[in-house]
Each structure stands twice: as C-alpha cells, then as structure tokens.
C-alpha atoms as one frame of an Amber mdcrd trajectory, in Angstrom:
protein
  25.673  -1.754 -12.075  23.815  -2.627  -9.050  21.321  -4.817  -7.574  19.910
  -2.064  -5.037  17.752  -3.593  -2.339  13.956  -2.663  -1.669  12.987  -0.395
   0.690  10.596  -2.894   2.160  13.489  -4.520   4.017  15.959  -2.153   4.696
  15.623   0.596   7.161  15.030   4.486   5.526  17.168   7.324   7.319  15.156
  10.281   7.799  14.958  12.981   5.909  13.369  13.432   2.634  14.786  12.980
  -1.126  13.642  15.369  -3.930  11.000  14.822  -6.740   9.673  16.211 -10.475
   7.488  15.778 -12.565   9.074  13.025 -14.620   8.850  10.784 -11.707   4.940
  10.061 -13.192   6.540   8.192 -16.285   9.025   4.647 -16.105  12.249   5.176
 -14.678  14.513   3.262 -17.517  17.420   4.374 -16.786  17.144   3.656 -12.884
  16.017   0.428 -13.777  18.193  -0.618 -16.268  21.132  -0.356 -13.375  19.263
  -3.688 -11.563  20.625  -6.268 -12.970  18.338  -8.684 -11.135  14.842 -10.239
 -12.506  13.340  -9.365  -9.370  13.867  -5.551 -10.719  10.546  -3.395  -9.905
   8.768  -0.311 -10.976   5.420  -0.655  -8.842   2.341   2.216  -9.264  -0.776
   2.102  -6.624  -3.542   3.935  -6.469  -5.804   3.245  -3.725  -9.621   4.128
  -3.407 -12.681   3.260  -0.826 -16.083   4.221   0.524 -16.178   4.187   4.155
 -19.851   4.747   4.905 -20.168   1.534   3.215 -17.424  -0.282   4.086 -16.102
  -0.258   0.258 -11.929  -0.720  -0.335 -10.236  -1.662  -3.125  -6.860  -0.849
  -5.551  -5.207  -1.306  -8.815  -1.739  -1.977  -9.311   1.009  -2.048 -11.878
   3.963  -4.133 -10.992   6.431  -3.883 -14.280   9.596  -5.785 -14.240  11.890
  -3.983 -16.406  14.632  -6.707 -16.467  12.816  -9.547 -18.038  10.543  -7.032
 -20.087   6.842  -7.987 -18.513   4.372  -6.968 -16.341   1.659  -7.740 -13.843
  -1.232  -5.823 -12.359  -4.937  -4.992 -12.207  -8.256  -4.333  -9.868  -9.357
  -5.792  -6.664 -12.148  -4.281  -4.835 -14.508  -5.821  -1.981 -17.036  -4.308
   0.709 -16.639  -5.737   4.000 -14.245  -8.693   5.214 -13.666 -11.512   2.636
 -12.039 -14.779   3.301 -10.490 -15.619   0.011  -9.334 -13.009  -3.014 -11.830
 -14.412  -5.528 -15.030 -13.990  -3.681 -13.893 -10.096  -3.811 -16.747  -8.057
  -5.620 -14.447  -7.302  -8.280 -10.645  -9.003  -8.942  -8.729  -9.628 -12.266
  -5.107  -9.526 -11.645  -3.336 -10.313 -14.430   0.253 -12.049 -13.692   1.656
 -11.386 -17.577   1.162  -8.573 -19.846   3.801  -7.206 -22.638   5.158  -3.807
 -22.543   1.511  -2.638 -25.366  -0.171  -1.893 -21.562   1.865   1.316 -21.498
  -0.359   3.698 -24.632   2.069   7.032 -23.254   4.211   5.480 -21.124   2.940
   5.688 -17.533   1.008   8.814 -18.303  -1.944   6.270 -20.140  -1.569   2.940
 -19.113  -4.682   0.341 -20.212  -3.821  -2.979 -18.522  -5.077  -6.132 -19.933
  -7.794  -5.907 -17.564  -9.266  -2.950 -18.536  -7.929  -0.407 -16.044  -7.090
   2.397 -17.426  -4.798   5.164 -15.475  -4.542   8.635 -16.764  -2.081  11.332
 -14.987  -3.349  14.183 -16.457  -1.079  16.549 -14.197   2.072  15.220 -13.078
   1.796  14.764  -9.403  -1.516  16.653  -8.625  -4.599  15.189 -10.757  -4.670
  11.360 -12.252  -7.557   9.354 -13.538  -9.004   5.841 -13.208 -11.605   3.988
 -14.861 -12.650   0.269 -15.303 -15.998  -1.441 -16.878 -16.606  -5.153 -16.703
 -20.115  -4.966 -18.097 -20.245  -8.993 -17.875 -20.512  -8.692 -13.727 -22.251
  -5.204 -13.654 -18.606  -3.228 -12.088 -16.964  -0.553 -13.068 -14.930   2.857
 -11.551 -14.493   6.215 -12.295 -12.273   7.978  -9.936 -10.911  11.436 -10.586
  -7.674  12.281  -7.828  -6.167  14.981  -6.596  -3.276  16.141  -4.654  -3.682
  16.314  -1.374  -0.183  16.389   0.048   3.193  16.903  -1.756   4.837  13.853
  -2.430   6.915  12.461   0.650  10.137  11.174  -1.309  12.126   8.602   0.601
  15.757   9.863   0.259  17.704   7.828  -2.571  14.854   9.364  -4.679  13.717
   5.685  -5.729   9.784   5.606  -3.577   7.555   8.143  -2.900   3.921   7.988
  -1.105   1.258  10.662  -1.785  -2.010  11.791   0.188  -4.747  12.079  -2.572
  -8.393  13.397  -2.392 -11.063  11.122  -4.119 -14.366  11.309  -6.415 -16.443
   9.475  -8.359 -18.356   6.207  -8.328 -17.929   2.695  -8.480 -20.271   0.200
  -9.041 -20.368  -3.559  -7.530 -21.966  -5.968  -8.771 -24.870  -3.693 -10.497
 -25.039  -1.298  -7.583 -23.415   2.243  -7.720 -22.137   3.944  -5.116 -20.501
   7.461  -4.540 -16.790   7.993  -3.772 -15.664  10.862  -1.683 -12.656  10.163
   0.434  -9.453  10.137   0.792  -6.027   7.495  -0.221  -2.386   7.251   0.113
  -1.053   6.446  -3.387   2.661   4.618  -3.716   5.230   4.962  -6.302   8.903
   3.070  -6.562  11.309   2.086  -9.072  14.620   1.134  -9.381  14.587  -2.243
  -6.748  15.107  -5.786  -6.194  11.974  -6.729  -4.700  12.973  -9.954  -3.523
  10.166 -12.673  -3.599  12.026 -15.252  -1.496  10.658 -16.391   1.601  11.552
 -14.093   5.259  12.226 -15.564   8.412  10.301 -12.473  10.082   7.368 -11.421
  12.012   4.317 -10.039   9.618   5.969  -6.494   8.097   2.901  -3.742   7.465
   2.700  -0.604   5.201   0.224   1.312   7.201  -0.946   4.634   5.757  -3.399
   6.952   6.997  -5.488  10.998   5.940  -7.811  12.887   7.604  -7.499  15.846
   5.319  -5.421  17.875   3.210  -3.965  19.296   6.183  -3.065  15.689   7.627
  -1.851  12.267   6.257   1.089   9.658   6.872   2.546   6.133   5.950   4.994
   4.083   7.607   6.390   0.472   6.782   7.043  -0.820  10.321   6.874  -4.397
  12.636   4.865  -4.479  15.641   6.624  -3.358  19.055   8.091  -6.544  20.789
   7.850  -5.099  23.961   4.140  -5.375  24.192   2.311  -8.844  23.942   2.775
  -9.190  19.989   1.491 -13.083  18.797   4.536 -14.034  17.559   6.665 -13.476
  21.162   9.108 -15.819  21.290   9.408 -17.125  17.249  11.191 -14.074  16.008
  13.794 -11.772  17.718  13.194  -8.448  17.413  14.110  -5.455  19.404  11.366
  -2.772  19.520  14.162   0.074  17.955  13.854  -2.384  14.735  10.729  -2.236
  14.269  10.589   1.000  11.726  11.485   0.758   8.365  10.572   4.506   7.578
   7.597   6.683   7.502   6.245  10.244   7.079   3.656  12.445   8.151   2.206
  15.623   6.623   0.907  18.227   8.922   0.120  21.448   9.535   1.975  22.212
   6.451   5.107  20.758   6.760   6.434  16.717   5.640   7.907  15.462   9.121
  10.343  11.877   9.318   8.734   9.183  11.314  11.667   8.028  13.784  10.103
   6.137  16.325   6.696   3.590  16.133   5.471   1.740  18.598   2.590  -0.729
  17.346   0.273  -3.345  18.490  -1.939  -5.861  15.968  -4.857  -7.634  16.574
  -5.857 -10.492  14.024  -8.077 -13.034  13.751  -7.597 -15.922  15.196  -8.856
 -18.040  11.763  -8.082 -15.965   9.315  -4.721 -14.026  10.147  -6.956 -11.094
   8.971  -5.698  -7.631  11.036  -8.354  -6.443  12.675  -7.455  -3.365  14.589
  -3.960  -1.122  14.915  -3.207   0.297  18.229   0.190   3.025  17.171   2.123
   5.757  18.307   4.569   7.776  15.962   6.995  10.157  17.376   7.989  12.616
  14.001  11.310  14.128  13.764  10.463  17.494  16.176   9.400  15.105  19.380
   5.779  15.371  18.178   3.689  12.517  19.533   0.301  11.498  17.087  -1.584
   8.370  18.945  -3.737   6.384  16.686  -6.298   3.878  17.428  -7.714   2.259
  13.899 -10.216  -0.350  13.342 -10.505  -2.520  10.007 -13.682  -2.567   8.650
 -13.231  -3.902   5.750 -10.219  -6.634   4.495  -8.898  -9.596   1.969  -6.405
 -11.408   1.613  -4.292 -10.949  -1.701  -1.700 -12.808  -3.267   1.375 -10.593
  -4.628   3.682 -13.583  -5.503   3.617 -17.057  -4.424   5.780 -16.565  -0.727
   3.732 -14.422   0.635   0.469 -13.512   2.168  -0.981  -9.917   1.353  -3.511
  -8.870   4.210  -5.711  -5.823   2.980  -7.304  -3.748   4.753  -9.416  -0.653
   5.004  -8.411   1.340   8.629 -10.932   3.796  10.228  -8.541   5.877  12.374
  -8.937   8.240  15.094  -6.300  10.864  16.232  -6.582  13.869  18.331 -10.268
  14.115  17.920 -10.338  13.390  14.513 -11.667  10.346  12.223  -9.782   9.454
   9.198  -9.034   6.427   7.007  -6.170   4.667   5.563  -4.593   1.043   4.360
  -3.285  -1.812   6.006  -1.175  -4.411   3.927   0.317  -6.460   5.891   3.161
  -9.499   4.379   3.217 -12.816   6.076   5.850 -15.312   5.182   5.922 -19.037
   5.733   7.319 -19.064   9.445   5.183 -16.811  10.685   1.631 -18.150   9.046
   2.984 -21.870  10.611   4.278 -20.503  13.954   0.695 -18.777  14.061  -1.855
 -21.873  13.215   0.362 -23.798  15.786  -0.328 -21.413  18.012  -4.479 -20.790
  17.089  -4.685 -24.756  16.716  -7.221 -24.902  19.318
C-alpha cells in the first residue's frame, strides 16, 4: 500500500506514460492502494466563449477512500469578485457514489450536470438546465490532441474542440472554441496549508495542430510580488508540462514566467511565459485574462480562474489559468498592497 503524492507538488520527469481507453472510467484499483482520505480521482472539462468573454467548468472530485464525492458547474462572463455572483455556480461538497449511472462513462451529479463519454478519449458530452435562473449547457467535445499522459500513468491533460450553447441567465450564446480537459487518479491531494508562492496550472490551444499545459511557479529571477517571502530558485519553478505540435507530444523542461495580479483582488491578470520543449524549441507566450473568479476547492486555499487569450508566433489562442494561493502568500500579499 501506498500513500502516493499528487502531482501538483512534486516535480514530473519528462517523458510521457501510456494510456487506453479504460482510463475514461474510475480507477479502483489504483485508488484503493491510497490509504489516505485525501485519496483523489478528479475529472474536468473546461468550456468558454471568447468573443464574449464567457468561461466556465464542471468538476468531479471523488474520494474513493471515505466513499463520497464533490463537484459541479461554475460559469461567469467577465471578471467576478466573489464565486456566488458567478452567472451560474452549484458546487456540491457531498454526494454518494448514485452520481456515477455507468460509472464515469454517465455521471449525473446532484447538480444536474450530466457527463457522457460517448467515445473513450475522442468525443464526450455535457449538459446542464437550471430552468429556475434561465441557464443551461450543451456542449458536444472532441479530440483535439492525444492525451499527454504524465509518466506513472496516474494524470493526463487533453486538447479538446468545442460546440454548442450555453445560456446565462436567459440569454443563449454559441460555443465554438477550444479547452484543455484534466484527468487524475490514484493521489493524496493534500488539503493542508503550503508555505509557497501562488502554484498555477496554465493550459493553452490554438488548434488541433497546437495546445499545451504546464503546472509551474513564477521565475524568481524576474520581479515576481512575492520576492523576498519565499525562496525559490528559478530551476524549481516547473512541476511538468507538455505541448502538442506539429504532430508530435513534446516534454516541457524549462518555464520561465511572470504574473501580473490585481492589486485588490489577487485576481491574475496577464501571463508573460516562455517554454523551452524537450528538442530546444522555444514557444513565447504573452496571454491576457479576460475573464476570472475566484473559486474555493477546499477550505486552505484560494482557486484563481481564469480565461487566457494567448498569442504565440502570430497566432491567437485561448486557455486556463488556476492559480492556488495558500495562507502565507494571500497575508504576505495584502501586507504588501496595504496601501
């Protein structure tokens, strides 16, 4: 038995694990080796509307160890200062193990998100009604990458295409873009408190041909806002990453970031990064958030949301910030923003 430790805060080696088609359905027997309650089997799907600054997810967070799980919808256009004034959000923090109608393959969370996979990593479905505030999705996905399978074969991260509608608030809109979806099983996600600097899962597509996600700290060789509270050297600040292009999955091994947030808020506002992939390959990417919430995951930590419009070697794509904050960080920063 083993109490494996999440990804999130232990550094991936590159390369690139292997994946099937049973990875779409609940890993019991992977999970039944972490012994811990802080066990996790996590499914996101992404989705957003650019041209109108529309983001939003759902996500299933089981925890196989004490038999329950937590999940749902949060969607918002523009920047919101609080998770509840979001257009739509209903997170639900308990549900019993009746969610799962064919195991992951049909899951209808208490909610009323509903997922379908209706091809095992290459076409899923979504849909959600709340007829008493006038929302609802339907989002049909496709593949749009392979799946980039960190190597322990326990997370994977996938570039999707998007259609469909959603529909805030009584007003409809069209949905035809692109996500990064995320898949992992088999952790301890730890929900303790972290004496670090904010830690972001950064993802970005501009196309079948083109898409990546990293989990990385900013670069403390450049004027980060938390210089001087946390030590850091810049060749910690990737956790792992990949990027798909022109046809072939490529290891992130080198990141160099810079974050601008609100001074108020904590909010990221814009992402100035450079990955270097396994071949030398340089990709510079300048991204602007033009849309954001805050979202709490569990009670130690801040979730900062965010919608990225990227641009990259003359291209314009879009992606997700989520950034963590933890309690030394958030006070270091008000100290600091006081004035």
């Amino acid at each position: 038995m083993t109490d494996r430790g999440s990804w999130i805060l232990e550094s991936s080696p590159s390369g690139f694990g292997t994946y099937e088609a049973g990875d779409e359905k609940l890993h019991r027997a992977d999970n039944a080796l972490v012994t811990s309650a802080a066990a996790t089997e996590t499914q996101y799907f992404g989705f957003n509307a650019p041209e109108h600054d529309i983001h939003g997810f759902t996500i299933l967070w089981v925890h196989p160890t004490i038999g329950a799980a937590s999940g749902g919808i949060i969607a918002w256009q523009g920047h919101k200062t609080n998770q509840l004034a979001c257009e739509i959000y209903d997170y639900r923090g308990f549900m019993g193990q009746d969610i799962f109608r064919n195991d992951l393959l049909h899951v209808e969370m208490d909610s009323g998100v509903q997922h379908f996979i209706d091809e095992p990593l290459t076409r899923m479905r979504t849909s959600f009604r709340d007829e008493a505030r006038g929302n609802a999705l339907d989002l049909h996905y496709r593949a749009a990458s392979p799946p980039a399978m960190r190597l322990g074969n326990h997370h994977f991260e996938q570039g999707l295409k998007i259609d469909g509608e959603i529909t805030l608030r009584g007003k409809t809109y069209a949905i035809d873009s692109y996500t990064v979806r995320d898949r992992s099983w088999g952790e301890a996600r730890s929900e303790a408190p972290m004496p670090l600097p904010p830690l972001t899962w950064i993802s970005g597509i501009f196309g079948d041909d083109f898409s990546f996600g990293c989990m990385s700290f900013e670069d403390s060789s450049r004027p980060v806002d938390w210089a001087g509270d946390f030590e850091l050297p810049p060749e910690a600040a990737l956790k792992g990453g990949w990027i798909w292009y022109d046809g072939r999955m490529r290891s992130i091994v080198r990141i160099s970031r810079l974050t601008r947030r609100h001074p108020v808020t904590r909010q990221p506002l814009a992402h100035d990064m450079t990955l270097w992939d396994d071949s030398g390959e340089m990709f510079e990417l300048e991204g602007e958030i033009h849309a954001s919430a805050p979202f709490t995951y569990w009670f130690n930590m801040d979730a900062m949301i965010g919608l990225i419009r990227w641009k990259c070697r003359g291209r314009v794509g879009c992606g997700d910030s989520q950034e963590a904050q933890w309690t030394d960080y958030v006070r270091s920063f008000l100290a600091r923003n006081k004035g």
